[in-house]
C-alpha positions as CSV (number, residue, x, y, z in Angstrom):
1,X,12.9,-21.8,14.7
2,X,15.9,-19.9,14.4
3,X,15.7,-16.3,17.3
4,X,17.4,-14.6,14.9
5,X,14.5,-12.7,13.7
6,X,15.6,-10.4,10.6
7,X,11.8,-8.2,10.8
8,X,12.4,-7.1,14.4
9,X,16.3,-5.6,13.2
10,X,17.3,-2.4,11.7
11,X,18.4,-3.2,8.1
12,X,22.4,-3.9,7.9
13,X,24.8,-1.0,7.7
14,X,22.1,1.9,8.3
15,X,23.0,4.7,9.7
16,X,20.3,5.1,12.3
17,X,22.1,8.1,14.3
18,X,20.9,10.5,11.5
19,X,17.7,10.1,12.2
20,X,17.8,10.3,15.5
21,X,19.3,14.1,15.7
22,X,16.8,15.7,13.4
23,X,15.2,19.0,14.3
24,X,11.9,20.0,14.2
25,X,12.2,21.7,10.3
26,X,13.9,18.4,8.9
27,X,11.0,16.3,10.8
28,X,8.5,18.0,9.3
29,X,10.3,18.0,6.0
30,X,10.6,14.2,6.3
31,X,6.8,13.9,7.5
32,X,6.1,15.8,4.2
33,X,6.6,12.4,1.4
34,X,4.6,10.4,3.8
35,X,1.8,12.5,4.2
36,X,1.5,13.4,0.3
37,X,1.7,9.4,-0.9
38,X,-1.7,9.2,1.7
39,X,-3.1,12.1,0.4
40,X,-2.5,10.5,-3.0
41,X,-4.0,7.1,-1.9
42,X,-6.8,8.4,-0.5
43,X,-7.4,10.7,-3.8
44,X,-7.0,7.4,-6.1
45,X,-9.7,5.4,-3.8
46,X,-11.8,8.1,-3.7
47,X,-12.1,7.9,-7.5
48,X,-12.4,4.1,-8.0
49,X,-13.9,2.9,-5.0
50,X,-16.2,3.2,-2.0
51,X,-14.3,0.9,0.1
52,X,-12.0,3.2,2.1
53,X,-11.5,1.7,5.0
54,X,-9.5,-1.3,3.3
55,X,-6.7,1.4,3.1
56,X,-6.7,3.2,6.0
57,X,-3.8,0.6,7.5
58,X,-1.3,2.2,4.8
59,X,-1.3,5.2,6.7
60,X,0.0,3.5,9.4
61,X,2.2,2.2,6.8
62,X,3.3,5.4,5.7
63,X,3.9,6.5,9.4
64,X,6.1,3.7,10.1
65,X,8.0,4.2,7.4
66,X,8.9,8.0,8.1
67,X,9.7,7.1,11.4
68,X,11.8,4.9,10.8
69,X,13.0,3.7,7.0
70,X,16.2,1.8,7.4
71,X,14.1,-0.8,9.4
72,X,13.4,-3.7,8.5
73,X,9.6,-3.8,9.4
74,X,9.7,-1.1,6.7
75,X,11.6,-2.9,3.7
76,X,9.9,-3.3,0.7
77,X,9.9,-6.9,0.6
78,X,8.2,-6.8,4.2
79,X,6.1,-3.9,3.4
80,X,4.5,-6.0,0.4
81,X,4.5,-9.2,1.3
82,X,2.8,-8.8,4.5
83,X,0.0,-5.8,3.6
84,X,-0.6,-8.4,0.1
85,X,-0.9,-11.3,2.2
86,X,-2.8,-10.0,4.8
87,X,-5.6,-8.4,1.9
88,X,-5.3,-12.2,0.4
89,X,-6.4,-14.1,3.8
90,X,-9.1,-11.3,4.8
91,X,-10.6,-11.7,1.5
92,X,-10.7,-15.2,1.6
93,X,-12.1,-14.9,5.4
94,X,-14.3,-12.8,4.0
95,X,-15.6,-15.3,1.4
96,X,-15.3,-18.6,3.6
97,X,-17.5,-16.6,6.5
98,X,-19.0,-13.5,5.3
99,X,-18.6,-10.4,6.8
100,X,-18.3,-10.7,10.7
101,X,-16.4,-11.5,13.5
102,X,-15.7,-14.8,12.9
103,X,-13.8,-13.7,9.5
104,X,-12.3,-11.1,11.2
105,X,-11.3,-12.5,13.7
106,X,-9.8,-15.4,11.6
107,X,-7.8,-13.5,9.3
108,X,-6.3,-11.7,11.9
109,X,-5.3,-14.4,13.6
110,X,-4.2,-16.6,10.5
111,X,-1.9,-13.6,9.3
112,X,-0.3,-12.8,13.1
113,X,1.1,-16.5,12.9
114,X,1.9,-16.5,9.0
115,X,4.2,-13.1,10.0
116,X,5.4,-14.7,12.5
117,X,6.1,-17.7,10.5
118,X,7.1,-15.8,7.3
119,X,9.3,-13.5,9.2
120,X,7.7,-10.3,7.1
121,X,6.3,-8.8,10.7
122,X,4.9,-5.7,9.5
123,X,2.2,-4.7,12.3
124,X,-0.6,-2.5,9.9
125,X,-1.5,-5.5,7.6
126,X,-3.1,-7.1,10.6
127,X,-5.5,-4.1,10.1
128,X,-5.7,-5.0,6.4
129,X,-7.2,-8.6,7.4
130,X,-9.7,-7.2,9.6
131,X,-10.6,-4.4,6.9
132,X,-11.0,-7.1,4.2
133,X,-12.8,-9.4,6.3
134,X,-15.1,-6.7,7.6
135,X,-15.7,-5.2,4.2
136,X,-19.4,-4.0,3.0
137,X,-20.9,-4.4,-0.3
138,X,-19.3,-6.6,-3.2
139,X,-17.2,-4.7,-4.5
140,X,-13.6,-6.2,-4.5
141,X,-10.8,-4.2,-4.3
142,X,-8.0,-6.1,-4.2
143,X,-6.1,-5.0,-7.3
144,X,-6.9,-1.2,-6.6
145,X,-5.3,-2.4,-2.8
146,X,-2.3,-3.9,-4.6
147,X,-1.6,-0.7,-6.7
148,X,-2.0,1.1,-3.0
149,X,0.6,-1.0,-1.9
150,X,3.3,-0.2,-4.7
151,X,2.9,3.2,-3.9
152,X,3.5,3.4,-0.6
153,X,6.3,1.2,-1.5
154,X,7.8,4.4,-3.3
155,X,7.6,5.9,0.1
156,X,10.3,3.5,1.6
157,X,12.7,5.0,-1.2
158,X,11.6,8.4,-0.9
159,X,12.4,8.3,2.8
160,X,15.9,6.6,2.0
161,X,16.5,9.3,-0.1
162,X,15.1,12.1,1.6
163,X,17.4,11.0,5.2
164,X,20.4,10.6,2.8
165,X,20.1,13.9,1.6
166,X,20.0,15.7,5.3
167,X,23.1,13.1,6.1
168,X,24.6,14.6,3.1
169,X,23.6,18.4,4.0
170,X,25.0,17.7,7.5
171,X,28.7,16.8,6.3
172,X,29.0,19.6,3.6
């Protein structure tokens, strides 16, 4: 297994000293995108679902992602393959065990080593097993997850662009 690990890297040719000299109005203005896509999340589960708990890991998604877009952890391709992959083995822990700590504990497990495998190490989709395993009720809300996902995706370019612009306000 190669030690070249490309999830635990910054993505090549970012510019990761503009985000470390931000004040405390751009921080805030960068924290702004984040916080409205879980706002909007949470408003779109609230409307077609009673299982809000199986979203609560994209905050932490989110969060990441404002803190720190031009990593790798954050890309898009990491970003969804890991949180869809994750949902995917906690449902299916879920079905094999019922909801409990053996499927919980299970899924967890089983998607730790698959990102670790996979290289797609992005840390909140372990919390996306353990909320799919540990869901109530039968309602399944994997596609309503899955459209979750694809917007928080649009957070990842948001923050791009958002850093880009202060890089560019900096310079002019």
């Amino acid at each position: 297994m190669s030690r070249n690990r490309t999830t635990l890297k910054p993505l090549q040719g970012a510019n990761r000293s503009i985000r470390r000299r931000l004040g405390l109005k751009e921080e805030l203005l960068l924290a702004t995108a984040p916080t409205v896509v879980v706002l909007g999340v949470l408003a779109l589960v609230e409307v077609l679902s009673r299982q809000r708990l199986l979203f609560a890991s994209l905050a932490s998604s989110a969060f990441l992602i404002y803190l720190d877009p031009h990593h790798e952890t954050n890309s898009v391709r990491t970003l969804v393959s890991a949180q869809l992959m994750a949902a995917t083995i906690g449902w299916l822990t879920f079905l094999g065990f019922g909801s409990g700590y053996v499927a919980a504990g299970s899924a967890m497990v089983l998607t730790i080593v698959l990102m670790i495998v996979l290289d797609i190490m992005h840390p909140p989709a372990v919390s996306t097993a353990l909320s799919f395993a540990l869901k109530s009720g039968n309602e399944n809300n994997f596609v309503l997850f899955a459209l979750a996902v694809g917007i928080t995706v649009t957070l990842v370019g948001l923050e791009r662009l958002a850093l880009w612009l202060l890089a560019r306000q900096d310079h002019a």
